[in-house]
VOKEMAR-182888 format. One line per 8 residues: number of its first residue (from 1); their letters; for each residue x, y, z of N, C-alpha, C, O. Coordinates in steps of 0.05 Angstrom, whole numbers, plus 5000, padded with zeros to 4 digits. Layout:
NUM) A) X/Y/Z/X/Y/Z/X/Y/Z/X/Y/Z; ...
END
This chain:
1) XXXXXXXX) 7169/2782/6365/7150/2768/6381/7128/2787/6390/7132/2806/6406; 7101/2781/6376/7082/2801/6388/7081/2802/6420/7092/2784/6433; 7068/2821/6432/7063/2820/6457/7033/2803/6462/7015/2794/6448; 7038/2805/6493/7005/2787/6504/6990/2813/6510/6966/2812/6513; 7003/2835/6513/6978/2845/6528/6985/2869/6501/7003/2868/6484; 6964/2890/6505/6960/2915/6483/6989/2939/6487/6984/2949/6509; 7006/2948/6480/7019/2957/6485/7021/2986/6488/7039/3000/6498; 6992/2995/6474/6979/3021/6471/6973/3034/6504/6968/3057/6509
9) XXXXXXXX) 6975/3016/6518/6964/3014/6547/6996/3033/6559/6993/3051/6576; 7028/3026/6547/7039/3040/6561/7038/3069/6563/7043/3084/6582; 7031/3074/6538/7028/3104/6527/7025/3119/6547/7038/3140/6549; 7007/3110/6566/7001/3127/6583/7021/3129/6610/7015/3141/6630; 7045/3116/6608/7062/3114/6623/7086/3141/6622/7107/3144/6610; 7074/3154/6636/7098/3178/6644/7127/3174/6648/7136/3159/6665; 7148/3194/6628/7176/3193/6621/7182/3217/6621/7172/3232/6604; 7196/3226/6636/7198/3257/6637/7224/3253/6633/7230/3234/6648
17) XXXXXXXX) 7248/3263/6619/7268/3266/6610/7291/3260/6625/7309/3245/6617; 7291/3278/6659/7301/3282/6676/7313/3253/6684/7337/3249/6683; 7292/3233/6694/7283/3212/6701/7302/3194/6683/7321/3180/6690; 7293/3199/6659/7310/3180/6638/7353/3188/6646/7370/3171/6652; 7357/3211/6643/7383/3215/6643/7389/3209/6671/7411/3199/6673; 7375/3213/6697/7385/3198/6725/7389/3176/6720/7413/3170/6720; 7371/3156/6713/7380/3124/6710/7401/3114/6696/7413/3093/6699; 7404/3141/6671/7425/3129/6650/7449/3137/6667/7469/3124/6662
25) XXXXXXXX) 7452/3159/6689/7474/3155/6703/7477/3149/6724/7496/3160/6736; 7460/3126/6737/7460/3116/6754/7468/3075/6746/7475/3059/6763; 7465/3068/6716/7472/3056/6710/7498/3057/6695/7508/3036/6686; 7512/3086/6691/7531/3086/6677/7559/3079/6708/7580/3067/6708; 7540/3095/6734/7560/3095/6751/7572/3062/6762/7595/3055/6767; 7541/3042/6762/7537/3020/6776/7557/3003/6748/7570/2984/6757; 7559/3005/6726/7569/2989/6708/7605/2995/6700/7616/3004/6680; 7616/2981/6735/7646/2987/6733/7664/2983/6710/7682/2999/6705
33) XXXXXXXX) 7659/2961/6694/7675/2951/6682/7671/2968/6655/7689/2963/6639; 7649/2989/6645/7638/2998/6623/7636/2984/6602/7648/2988/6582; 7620/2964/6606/7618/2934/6585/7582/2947/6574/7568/2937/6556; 7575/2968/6590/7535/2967/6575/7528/2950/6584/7507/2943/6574; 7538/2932/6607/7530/2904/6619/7527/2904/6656/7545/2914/6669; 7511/2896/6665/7520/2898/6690/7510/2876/6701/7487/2870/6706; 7545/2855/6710/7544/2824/6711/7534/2829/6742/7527/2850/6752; 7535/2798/6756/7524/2795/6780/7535/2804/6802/7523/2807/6823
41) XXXXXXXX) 7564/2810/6795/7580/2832/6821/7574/2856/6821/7568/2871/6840; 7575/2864/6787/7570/2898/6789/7532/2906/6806/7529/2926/6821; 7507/2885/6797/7482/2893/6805/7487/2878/6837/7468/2884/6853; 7503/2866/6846/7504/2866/6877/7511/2888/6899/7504/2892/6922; 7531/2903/6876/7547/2926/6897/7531/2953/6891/7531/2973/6905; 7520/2950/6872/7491/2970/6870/7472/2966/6891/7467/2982/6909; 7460/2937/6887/7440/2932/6909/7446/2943/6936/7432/2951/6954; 7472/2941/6934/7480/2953/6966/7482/2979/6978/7474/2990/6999
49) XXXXXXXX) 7499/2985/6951/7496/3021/6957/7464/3032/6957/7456/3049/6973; 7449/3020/6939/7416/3023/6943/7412/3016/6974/7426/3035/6980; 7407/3009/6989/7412/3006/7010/7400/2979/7020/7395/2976/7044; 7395/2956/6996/7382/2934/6992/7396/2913/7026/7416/2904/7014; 7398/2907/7041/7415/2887/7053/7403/2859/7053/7380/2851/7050; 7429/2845/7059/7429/2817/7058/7415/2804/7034/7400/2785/7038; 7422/2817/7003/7414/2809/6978/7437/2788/6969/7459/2794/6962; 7426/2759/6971/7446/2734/6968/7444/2733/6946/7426/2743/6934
57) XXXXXXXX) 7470/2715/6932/7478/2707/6898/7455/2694/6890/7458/2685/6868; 7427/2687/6903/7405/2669/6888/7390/2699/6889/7380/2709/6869; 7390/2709/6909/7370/2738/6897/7379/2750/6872/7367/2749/6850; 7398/2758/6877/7418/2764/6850/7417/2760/6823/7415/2776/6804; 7418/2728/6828/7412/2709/6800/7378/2716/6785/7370/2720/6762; 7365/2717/6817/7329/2712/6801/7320/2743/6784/7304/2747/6766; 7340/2763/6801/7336/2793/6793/7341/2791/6767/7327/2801/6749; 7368/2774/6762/7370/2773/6732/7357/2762/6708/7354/2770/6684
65) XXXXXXXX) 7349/2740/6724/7330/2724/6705/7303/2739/6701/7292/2734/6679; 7288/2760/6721/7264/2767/6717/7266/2793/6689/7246/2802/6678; 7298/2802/6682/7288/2818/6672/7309/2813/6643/7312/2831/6626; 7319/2792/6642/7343/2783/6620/7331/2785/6600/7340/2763/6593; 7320/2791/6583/7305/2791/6556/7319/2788/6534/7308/2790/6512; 7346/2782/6538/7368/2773/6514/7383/2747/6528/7398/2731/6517; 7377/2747/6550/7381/2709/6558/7417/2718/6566/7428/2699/6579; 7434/2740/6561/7453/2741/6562/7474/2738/6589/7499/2741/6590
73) XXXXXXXX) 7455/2731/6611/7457/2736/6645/7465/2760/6651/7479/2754/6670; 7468/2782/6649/7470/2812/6653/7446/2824/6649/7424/2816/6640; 7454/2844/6655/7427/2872/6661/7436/2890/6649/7455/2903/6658; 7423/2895/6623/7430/2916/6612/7409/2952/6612/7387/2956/6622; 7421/2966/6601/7410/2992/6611/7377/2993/6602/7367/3007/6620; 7358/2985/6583/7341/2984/6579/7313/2962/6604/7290/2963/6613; 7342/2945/6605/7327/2923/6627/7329/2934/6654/7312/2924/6669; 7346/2953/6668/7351/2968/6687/7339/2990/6688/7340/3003/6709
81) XXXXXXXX) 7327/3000/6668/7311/3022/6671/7279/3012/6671/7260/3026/6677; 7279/2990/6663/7247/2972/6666/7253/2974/6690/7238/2992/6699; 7267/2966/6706/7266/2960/6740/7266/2987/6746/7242/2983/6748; 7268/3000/6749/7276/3025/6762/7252/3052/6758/7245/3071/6772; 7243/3040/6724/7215/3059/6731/7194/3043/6743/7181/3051/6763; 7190/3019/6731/7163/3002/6748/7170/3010/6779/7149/3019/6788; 7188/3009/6796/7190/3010/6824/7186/3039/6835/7176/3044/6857; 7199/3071/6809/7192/3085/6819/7169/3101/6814/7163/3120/6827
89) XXXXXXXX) 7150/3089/6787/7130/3110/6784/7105/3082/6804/7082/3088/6808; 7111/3067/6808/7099/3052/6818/7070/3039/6799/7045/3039/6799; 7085/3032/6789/7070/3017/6752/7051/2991/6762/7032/2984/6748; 7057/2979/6785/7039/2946/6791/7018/2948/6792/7008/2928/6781; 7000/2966/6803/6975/2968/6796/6957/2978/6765/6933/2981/6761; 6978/2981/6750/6968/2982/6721/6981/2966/6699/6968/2961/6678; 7011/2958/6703/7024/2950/6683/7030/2917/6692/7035/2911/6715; 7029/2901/6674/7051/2873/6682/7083/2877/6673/7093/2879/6651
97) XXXXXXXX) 7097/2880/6708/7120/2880/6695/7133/2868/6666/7139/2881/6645; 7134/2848/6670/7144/2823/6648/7137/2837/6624/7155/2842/6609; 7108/2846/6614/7102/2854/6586/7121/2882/6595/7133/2884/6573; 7130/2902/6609/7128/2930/6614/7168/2927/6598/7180/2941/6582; 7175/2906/6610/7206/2898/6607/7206/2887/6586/7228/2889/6576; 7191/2876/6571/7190/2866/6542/7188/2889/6525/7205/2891/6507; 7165/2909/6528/7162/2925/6519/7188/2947/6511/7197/2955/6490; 7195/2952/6537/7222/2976/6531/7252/2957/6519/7271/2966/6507
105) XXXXXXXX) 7248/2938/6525/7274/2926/6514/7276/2919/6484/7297/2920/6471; 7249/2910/6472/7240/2902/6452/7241/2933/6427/7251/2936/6404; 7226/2950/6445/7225/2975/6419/7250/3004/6434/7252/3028/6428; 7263/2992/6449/7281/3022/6452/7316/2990/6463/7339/2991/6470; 7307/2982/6460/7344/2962/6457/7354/2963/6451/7373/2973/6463; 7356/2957/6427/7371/2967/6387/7386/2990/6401/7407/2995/6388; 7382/3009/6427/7398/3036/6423/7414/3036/6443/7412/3038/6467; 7444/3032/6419/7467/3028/6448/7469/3049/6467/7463/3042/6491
113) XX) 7476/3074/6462/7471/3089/6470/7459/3122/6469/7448/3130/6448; 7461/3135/6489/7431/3153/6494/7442/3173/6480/7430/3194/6476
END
C-alpha cells in the first residue's frame, strides 16, 4: 500500500542507535508473556509504570487501535517504537503520526528480531 504523504520526508528523522536498543528493552521488559506482542494487560501495566494514571480499558483499546497496523489487537515492537519516538523526539510538528507508524511498520516489520 503506497503511502499518502512522501516518505523521503522521514529521512530526516533522527535514530541514533542508543535510542533504538532502549525501546527494544523497554519493550522486551513490558512484554511479560515474551509473545513479540504486547496485549491490553501487558500495555496497561506499562502505562502505569510510565507513570500514565487512571488509563481505562477504552484508553487502552484506542492506544491500540491508533497504532495496530496488522489489525492483530496488540502492539508490537515496531508499532511501540512509532509511539515512543514520535512522543520522544517530538515528531508532531513535522510528521503525521499515522503515515510515521505506517511507515516504520511497513519497511522495518518483516524484522522479528533486532
Amino acid at each position: 500500500m503506497p503511502p499518502s504523504k512522501n516518505w523521503d520526508d522521514f529521512k530526516k528523522v533522527p535514530l541514533p542507535l542508543g535510542m533504538l536498543i532502549h525501546y527494544k528493552l523497554c519493550f522486551e521488559r513490558a512484554d511479560k508473556d515474551k509473545s513479540g506482542k504486547l496485549d491490553i494487560a501487558e500495555l496497561g501495566e506499562w502505562s502505569q509504570r510510565m507513570g500514565l494514571k487512571n488509563v481505562t480499558f477504552e484508553h487502552l483499546q484506542e492506544m491500540i487501535k491508533q497504532v495496530d497496523s496488522n489489525h492483530n489487537g496488540k502492539v508490537e515492537f515496531w508499532e511501540f517504537l512509532a509511539i515512543q519516538l514520535f512522543a520522544s523526539l517530538n515528531l508532531q510538528e513535522t510528521v503525521d503520526f499515522h503515515e510515521f507508524v505506517k511507515f516504520l511498520t511497513q519497511q522495518f516489520g518483516g524484522i522479528e528480531k533486532l
